[in-house]
C-alpha positions as CSV (number, residue, x, y, z in Angstrom):
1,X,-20.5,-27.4,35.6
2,X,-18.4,-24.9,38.0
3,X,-15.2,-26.9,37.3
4,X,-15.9,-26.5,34.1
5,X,-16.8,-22.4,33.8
6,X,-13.7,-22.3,36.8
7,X,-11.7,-23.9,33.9
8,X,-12.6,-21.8,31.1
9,X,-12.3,-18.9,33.2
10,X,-8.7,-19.6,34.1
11,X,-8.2,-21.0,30.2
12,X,-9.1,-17.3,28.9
13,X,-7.1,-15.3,31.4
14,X,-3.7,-17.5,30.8
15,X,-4.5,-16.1,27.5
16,X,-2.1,-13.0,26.2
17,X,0.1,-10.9,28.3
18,X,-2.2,-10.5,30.6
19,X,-1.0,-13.6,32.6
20,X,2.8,-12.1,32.6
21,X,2.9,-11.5,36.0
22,X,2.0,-15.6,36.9
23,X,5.7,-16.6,35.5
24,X,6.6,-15.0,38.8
25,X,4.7,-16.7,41.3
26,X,8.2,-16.0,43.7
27,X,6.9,-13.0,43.8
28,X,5.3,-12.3,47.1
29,X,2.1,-10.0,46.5
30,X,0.1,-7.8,49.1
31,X,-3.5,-8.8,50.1
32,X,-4.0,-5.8,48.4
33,X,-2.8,-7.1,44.9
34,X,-4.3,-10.3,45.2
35,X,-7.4,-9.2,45.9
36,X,-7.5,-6.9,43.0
37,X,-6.1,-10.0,40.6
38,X,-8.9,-12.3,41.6
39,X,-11.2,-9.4,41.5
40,X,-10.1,-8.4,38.0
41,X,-9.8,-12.6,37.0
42,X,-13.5,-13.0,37.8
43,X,-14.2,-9.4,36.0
44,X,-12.7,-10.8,32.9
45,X,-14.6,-13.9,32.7
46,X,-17.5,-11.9,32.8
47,X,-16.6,-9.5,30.5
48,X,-15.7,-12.6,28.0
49,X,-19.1,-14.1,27.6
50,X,-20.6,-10.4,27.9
51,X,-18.6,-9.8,24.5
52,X,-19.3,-12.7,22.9
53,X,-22.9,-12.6,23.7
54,X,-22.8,-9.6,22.0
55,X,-20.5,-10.3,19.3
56,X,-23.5,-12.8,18.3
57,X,-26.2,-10.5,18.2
58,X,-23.9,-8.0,16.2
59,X,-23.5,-10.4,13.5
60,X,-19.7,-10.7,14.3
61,X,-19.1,-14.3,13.5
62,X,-20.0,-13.6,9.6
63,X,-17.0,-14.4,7.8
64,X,-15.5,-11.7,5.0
65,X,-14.0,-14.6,3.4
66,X,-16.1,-14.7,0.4
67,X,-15.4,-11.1,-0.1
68,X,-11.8,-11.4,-0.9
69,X,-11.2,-14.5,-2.5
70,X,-12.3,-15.7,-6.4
71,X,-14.7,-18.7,-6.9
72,X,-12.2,-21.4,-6.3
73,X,-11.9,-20.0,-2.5
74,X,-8.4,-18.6,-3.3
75,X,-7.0,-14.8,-2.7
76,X,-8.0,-12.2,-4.8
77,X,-5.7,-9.1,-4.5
78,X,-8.4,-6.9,-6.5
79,X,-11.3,-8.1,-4.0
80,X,-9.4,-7.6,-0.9
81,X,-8.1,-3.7,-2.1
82,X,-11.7,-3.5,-3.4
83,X,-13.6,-5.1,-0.2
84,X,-11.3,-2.7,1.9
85,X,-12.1,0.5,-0.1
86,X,-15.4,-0.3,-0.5
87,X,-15.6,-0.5,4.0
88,X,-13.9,2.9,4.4
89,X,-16.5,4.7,1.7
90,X,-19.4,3.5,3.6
91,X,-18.3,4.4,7.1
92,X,-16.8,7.8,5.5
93,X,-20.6,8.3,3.6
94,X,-21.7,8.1,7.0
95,X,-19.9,10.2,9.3
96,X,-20.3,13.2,5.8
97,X,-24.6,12.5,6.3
98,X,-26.1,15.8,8.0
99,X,-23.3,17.4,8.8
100,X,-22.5,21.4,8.1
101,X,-20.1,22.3,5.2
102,X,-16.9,24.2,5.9
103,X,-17.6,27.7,3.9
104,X,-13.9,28.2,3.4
105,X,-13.5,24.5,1.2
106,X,-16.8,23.5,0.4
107,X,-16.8,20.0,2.0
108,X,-18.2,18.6,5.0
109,X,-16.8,20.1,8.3
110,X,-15.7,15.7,9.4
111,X,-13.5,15.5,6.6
112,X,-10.3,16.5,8.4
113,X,-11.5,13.7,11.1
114,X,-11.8,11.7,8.2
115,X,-8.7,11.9,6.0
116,X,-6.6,11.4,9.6
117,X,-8.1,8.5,10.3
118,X,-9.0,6.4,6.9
119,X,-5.7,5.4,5.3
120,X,-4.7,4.4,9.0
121,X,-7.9,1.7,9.3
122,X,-7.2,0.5,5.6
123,X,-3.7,-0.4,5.9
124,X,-4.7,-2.4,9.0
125,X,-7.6,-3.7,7.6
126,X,-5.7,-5.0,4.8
127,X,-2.9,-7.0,6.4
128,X,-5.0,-8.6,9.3
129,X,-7.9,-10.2,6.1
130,X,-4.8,-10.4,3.7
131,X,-3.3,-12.6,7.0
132,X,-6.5,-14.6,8.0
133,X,-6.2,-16.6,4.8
134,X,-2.9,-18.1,5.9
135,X,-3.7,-20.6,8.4
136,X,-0.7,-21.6,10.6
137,X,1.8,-19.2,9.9
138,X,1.3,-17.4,13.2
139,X,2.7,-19.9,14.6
140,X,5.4,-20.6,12.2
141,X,7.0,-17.4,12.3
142,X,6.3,-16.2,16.0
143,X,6.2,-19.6,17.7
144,X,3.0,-19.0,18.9
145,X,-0.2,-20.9,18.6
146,X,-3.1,-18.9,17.5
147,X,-6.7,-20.0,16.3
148,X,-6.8,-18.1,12.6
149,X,-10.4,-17.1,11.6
150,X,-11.6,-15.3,8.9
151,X,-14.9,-13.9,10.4
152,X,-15.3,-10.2,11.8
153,X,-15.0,-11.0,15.5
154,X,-11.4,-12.3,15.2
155,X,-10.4,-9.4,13.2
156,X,-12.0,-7.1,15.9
157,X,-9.9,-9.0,18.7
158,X,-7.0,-8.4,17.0
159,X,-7.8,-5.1,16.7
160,X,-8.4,-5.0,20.8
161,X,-5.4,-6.8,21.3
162,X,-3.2,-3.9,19.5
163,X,-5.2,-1.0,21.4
164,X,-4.6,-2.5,24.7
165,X,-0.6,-2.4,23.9
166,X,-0.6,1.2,22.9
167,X,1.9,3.4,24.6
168,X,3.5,6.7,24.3
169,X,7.0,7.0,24.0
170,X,9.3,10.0,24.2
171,X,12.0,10.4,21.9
172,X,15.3,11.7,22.0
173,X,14.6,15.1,20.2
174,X,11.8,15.9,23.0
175,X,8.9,14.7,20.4
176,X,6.7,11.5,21.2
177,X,5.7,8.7,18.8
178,X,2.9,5.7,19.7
179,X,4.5,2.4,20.0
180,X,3.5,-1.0,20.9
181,X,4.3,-2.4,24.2
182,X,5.3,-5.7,23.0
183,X,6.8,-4.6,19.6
184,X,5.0,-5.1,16.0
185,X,6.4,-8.5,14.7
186,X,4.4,-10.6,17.4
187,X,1.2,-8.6,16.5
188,X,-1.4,-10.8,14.1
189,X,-1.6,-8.5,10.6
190,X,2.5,-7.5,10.9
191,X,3.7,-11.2,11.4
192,X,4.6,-12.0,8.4
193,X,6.7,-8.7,7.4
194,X,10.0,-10.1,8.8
195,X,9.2,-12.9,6.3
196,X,8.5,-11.1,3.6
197,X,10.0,-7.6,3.6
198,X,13.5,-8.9,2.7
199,X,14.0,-12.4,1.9
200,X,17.3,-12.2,0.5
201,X,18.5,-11.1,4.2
202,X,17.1,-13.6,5.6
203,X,13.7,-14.2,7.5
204,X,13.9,-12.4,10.8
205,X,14.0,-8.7,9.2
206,X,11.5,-7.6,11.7
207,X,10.0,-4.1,12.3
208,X,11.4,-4.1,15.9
209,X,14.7,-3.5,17.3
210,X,15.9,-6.0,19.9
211,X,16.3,-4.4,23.0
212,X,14.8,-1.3,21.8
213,X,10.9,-2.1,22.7
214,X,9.1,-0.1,25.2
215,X,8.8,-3.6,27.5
216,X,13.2,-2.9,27.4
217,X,12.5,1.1,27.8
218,X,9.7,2.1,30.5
219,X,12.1,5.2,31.0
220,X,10.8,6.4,28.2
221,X,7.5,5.4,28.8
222,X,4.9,8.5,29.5
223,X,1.6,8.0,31.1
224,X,-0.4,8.6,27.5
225,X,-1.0,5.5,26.6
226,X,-3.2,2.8,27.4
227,X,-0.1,1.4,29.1
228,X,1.4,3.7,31.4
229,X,4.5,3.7,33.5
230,X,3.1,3.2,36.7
231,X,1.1,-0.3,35.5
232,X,5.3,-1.5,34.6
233,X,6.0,-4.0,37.7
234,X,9.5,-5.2,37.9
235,X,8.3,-8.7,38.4
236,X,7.6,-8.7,34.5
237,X,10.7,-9.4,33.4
238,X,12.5,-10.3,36.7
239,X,15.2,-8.1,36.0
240,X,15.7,-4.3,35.7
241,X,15.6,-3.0,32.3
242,X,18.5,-1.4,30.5
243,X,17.1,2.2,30.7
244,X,16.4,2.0,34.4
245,X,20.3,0.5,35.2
246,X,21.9,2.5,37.2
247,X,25.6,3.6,36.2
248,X,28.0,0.9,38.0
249,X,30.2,2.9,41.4
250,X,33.5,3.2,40.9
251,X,35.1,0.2,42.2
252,X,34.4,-3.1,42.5
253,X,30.9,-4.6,42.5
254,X,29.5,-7.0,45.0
255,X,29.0,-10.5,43.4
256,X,25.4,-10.3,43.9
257,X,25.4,-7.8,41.4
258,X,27.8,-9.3,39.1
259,X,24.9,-12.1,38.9
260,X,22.9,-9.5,38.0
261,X,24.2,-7.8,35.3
262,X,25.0,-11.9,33.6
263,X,21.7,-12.3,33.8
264,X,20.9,-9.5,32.0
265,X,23.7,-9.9,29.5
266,X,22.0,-13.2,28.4
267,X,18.7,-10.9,27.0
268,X,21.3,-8.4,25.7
269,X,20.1,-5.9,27.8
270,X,23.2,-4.9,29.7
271,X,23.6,-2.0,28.6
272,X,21.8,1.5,28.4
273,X,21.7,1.7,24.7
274,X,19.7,-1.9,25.6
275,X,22.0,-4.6,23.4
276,X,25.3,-5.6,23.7
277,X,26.0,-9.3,21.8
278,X,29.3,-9.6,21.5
279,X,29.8,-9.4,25.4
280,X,26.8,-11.8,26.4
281,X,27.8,-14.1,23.7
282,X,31.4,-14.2,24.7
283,X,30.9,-14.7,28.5
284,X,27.3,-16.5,28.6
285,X,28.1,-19.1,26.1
286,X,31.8,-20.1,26.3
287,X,33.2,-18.7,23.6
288,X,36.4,-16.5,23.3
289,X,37.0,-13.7,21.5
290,X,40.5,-13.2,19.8
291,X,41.8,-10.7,22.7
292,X,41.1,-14.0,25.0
293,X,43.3,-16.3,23.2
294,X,46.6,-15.4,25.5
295,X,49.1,-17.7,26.7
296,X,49.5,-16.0,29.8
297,X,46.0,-17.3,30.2
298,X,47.9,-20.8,29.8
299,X,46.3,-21.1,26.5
300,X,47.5,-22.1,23.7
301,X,46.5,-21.5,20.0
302,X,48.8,-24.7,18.9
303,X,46.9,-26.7,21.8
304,X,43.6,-26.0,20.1
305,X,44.7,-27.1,16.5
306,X,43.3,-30.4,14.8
307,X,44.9,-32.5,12.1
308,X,42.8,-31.7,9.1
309,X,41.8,-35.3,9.2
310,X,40.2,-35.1,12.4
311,X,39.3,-31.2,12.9
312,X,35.5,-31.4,12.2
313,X,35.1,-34.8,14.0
314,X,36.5,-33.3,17.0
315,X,34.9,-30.1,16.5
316,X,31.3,-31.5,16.4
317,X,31.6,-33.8,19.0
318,X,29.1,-36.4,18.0
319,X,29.0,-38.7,20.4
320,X,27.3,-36.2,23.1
321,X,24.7,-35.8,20.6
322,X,21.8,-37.2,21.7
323,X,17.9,-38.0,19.9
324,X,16.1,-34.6,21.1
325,X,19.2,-33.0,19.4
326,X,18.9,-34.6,16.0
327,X,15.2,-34.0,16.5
328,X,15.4,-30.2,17.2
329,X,17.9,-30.1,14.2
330,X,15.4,-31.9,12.1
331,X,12.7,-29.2,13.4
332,X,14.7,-26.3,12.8
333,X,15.7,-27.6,9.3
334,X,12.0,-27.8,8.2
335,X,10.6,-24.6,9.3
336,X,13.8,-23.2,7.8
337,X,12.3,-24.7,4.6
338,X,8.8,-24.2,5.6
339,X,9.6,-20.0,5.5
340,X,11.3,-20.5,2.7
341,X,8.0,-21.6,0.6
342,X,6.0,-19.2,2.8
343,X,8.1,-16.2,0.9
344,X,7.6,-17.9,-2.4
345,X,4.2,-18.9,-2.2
346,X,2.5,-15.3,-0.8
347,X,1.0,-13.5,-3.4
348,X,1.2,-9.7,-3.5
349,X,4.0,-9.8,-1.2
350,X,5.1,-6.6,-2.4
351,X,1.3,-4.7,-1.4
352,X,1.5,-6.7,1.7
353,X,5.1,-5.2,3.0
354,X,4.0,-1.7,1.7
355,X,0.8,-2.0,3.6
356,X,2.4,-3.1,7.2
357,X,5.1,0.2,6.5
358,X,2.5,2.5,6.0
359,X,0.1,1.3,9.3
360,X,3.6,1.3,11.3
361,X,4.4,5.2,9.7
362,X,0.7,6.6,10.4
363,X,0.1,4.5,13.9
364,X,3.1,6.0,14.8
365,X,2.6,9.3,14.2
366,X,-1.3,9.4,14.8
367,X,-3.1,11.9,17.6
368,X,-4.2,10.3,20.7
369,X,-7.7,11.3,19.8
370,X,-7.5,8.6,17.1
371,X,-5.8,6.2,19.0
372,X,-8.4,6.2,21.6
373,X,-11.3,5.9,19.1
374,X,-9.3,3.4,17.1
375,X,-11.6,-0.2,18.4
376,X,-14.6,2.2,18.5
377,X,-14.1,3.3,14.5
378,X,-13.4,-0.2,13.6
379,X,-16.6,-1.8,14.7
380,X,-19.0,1.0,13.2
381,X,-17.4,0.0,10.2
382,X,-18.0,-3.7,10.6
383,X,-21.5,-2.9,11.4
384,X,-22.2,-0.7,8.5
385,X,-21.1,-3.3,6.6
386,X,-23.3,-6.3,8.1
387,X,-26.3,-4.2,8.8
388,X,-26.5,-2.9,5.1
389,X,-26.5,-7.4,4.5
390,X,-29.3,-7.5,7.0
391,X,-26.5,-10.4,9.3
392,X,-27.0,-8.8,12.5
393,X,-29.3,-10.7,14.5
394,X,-30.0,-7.8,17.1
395,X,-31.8,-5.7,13.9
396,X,-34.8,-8.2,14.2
397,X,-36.6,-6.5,17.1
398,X,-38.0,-10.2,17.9
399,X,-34.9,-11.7,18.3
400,X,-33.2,-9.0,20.1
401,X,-36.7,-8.6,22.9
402,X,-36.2,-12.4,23.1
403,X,-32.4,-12.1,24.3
404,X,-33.2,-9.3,26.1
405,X,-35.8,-11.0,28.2
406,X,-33.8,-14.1,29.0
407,X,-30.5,-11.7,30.2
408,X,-33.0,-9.4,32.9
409,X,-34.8,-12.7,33.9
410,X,-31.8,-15.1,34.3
411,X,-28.1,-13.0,34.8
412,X,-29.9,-10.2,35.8
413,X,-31.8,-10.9,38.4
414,X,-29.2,-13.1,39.5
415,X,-26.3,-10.5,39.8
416,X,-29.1,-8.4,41.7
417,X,-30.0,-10.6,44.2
418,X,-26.2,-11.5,44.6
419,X,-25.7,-7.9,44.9
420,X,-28.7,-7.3,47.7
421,X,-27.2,-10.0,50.0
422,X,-24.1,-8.7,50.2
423,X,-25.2,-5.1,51.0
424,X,-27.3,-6.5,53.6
425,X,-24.8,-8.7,55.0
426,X,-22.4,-5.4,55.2
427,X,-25.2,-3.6,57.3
């Protein structure tokens, strides 16, 4: 039984970006840091079946499913707009009951806190359900495996899961504007805009800018958000960031950092504006760019030329072609067409694109007194929802006295006594 809880503990922390620091295990850590990793590893195991125990008696694991699709189980655009409306009146209803009216408009004194906030929770409450009836096209388009459900608690995690990557940037023209850490095309709900937003483009018209992410720019990064600049290690990316480069001294540079600044040329980072491809793909990967082709360089353009019954044998080299590279061509081939059927197939597209523009527009743009109530807003409107259906299991006073008996009687007393012994061992 410990093996196994030791193994789901260390299951759910390799989980997310969390674990980004263990793909630097080179990295020799203080007894200081490890103490407060293992300390915050054992926290979060904790904290896990805390939530879920809660997420049970909260009614959490009731699906919405039904509430956006027709008979026949498939999408309904009108439900979804109409389920998602219909979530906002309620929790707006209930944050208008018993309050004062403004004598200057006439409304309730909350409906500032409300207009600032509402649009923002719809648009995301839109694209994560509108996303939670496409099963496997996380991974498709990110690459990542990800469990797709369609019940509250999933859309709640998601929901924690963006919060937890919110940071403050600063712009150029001395404003700031909310970001996410990790960049918006990765996060569950927005996945499927570089998909859809532009097909004729292609399918990797993202909402991010490579090289441009906060994770590339902690410069930039104030202390705002729930990821500040002093929690941004350098052993997360095992290199310095473009915006932290320091301007190359005149003269020449040691080979050590030569090696350096390769590396970093193979991101695209290498520079302070944070890309540069046409230099890492000329030096990384071999190729040479017309101002290389020089015969001083003993190279010769007529050395290079094919007979036109032989240029594309020679050119594709087949013979160093082995299985895996047939196979990966065969892979890349059918998610190519796999996309391809994704853009056709997705209905209201069009609501779905204009839906992950307008979160992006208001998230960015929003106060930090609604970032920081964001999670918080989200689940009283869940709960509205399943207590008005009578779900919740913890609205049975029975049911809840019975959970609440077993937790002080078992965990409880256990963390207690754990807790004595160890104060008396200190004495």
């Amino acid at each position: 039984m410990k093996e196994e809880s030791k193994a789901r503990r260390e299951l759910f922390f390799n989980d997310s970006e969390t674990n980004i620091i263990k793909k630097f295990e080179t990295y020799e850590k203080s007894l200081l840091w490890k103490k407060s990793e293992n300390y915050q590893k054992n926290l979060l195991c904790i904290q896990d079946i805390a939530d879920r125990l809660l997420g049970y008696m909260k009614g959490h694991q009731a699906s919405f499913k039904p509430e956006i699709t027709d008979e026949n189980g498939k999408f309904s655009q009108e439900k979804l707009s109409g389920f998602v409306e219909e979530l906002l009146s309620r929790w707006a209803a209930k944050q208008r009951e018993g309050t004062f009216t403004d004598p200057s408009t006439g409304e309730s004194i909350v409906e500032p806190y409300i207009r600032v906030r509402q649009e923002l929770y719809g648009s995301y409450l839109y694209v994560v359900m509108r996303c939670c009836l496409c099963k496997g096209d996380y991974a498709l388009v990110t690459g990542r495996e990800m469990e797709v459900r369609t019940d509250f608690a999933f859309l709640l995690e998601q929901a924690r899961r963006l919060w937890r990557n919110w940071c403050v940037m600063e712009k150029p023209d001395e404003g700031k504007k909310n970001e996410l850490f990790w960049g918006y095309d990765d996060q569950f709900g927005l996945h499927l805009y570089r998909v859809l937003s532009w097909p004729g483009a292609g399918y990797n018209n993202g909402l991010d800018l490579v090289g441009r992410l906060p994770v590339d720019c902690p410069a930039f990064l104030t202390d705002e958000g729930n990821v500040k600049r002093n929690q941004f290690k350098s052993i997360y990316l095992n290199r310095r960031p473009g915006s932290l480069a320091k301007k190359a001294e005149e003269g020449a540079q040691s080979e050590e950092g030569i090696a350096g600044d390769s590396r970093e040329g193979e991101d695209g980072h290498d520079t302070e504006d944070g890309y540069d491809t046409e230099d890492s793909y000329g030096e990384e990967e071999g190729y040479d760019t017309e101002d290389s082709y020089d015969e001083e360089d003993g190279y010769d353009i007529e050395d290079i030329y094919y007979e036109e019954d032989d240029y594309g044998d020679g050119m594709d080299f087949p013979e160093y072609r082995d299985d895996a590279w047939y196979e990966a061509e065969e892979r890349q081939a059918q998610r190519q067409v796999d996309m391809e059927y994704l853009a056709m197939s997705f209905e209201s597209s069009g609501e779905y694109v204009r839906h992950c523009r307008r979160f992006v527009e208001l998230f960015q743009q929003a106060g930090q007194d609604v970032m920081r109530g964001f999670c918080e807003d989200l689940e009283e409107i869940v709960a509205l929802y399943l207590a008005e259906q009578d779900i919740p299991p913890v609205m049975d006073t029975d049911k809840a006295l019975d959970v609440y008996s077993g937790i002080y009687d078992g965990p409880y007393r256990q963390a207690e006594r754990y807790s004595r012994g160890i104060r008396w061992k200190n004495l």
